[in-house]
C-alpha positions in Angstrom: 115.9 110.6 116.5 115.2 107.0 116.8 111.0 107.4 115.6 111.7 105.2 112.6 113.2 101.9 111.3 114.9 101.8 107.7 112.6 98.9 107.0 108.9 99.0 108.3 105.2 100.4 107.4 105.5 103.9 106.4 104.0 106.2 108.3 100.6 108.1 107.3 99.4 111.7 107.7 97.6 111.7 111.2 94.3 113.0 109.1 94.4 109.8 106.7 95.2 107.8 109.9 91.9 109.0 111.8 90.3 108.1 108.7 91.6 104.8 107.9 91.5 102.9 110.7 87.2 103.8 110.5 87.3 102.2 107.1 89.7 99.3 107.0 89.4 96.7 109.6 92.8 95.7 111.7 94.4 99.1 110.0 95.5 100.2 114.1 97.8 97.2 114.1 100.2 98.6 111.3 100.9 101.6 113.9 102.2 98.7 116.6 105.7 98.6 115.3 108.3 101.5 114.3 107.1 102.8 110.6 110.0 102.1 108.1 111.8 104.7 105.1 111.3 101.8 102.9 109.1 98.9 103.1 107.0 96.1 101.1 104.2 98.5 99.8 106.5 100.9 98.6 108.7 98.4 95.9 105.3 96.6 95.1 103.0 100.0 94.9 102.3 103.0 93.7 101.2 106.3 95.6 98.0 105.0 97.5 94.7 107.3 95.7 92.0 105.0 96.4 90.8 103.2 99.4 91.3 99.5 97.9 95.1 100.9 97.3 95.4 101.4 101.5 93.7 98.1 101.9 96.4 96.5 99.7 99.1 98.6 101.4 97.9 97.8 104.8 98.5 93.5 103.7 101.6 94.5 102.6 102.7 96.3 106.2 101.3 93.7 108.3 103.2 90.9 106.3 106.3 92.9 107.2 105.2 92.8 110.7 104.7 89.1 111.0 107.9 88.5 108.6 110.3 90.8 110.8 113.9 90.0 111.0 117.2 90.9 109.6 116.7 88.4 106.8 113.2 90.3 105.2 114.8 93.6 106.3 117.6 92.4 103.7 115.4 91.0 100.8 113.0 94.6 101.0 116.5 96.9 101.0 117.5 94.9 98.1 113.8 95.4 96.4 114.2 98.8 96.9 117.9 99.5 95.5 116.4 97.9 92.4 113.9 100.3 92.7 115.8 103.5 92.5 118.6 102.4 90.9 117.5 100.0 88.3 113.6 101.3 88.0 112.0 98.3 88.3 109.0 98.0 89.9 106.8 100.2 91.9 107.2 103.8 90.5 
């Protein structure tokens, strides 16, 4: 449908989104670009269950957005085919 990128910020529930961007400061600008299937949070992180886990996924999206380019999309595919395939890292 064209509402996502392969590489990006994933997207949150709309009720975590509403929340979030009351508690973390600069949390709207992650929702400035397409959200991604894969990204830098998810090969460096685990599932997000605390707020200073957002905080550190939200550094993580917005370095993607100020990294953008076919170059970074290429090094976080490659992150995240080691993921799956290889289990290393995030889980």
């Amino acid at each position: 449908m064209g509402d996502m990128s392969l590489v990006g910020p994933r997207p949150e529930r709309p009720f975590f989104v509403i929340k979030l961007q009351r508690d973390i400061p600069y949390f709207r600008q992650r929702l400035f670009v397409k959200p991604g299937v894969t990204g830098l949070a998810q090969v460096k992180f685990k599932y997000a269950e605390r707020a200073e886990d957002h905080v550190e996924k939200l550094q993580c999206g917005l370095a993607s957005i100020r990294n953008m380019g076919i170059v970074y999309d290429l090094q976080i595919l490659l992150e995240t085919v080691k993921v799956m395939l290889l289990q290393k890292g995030s889980r």
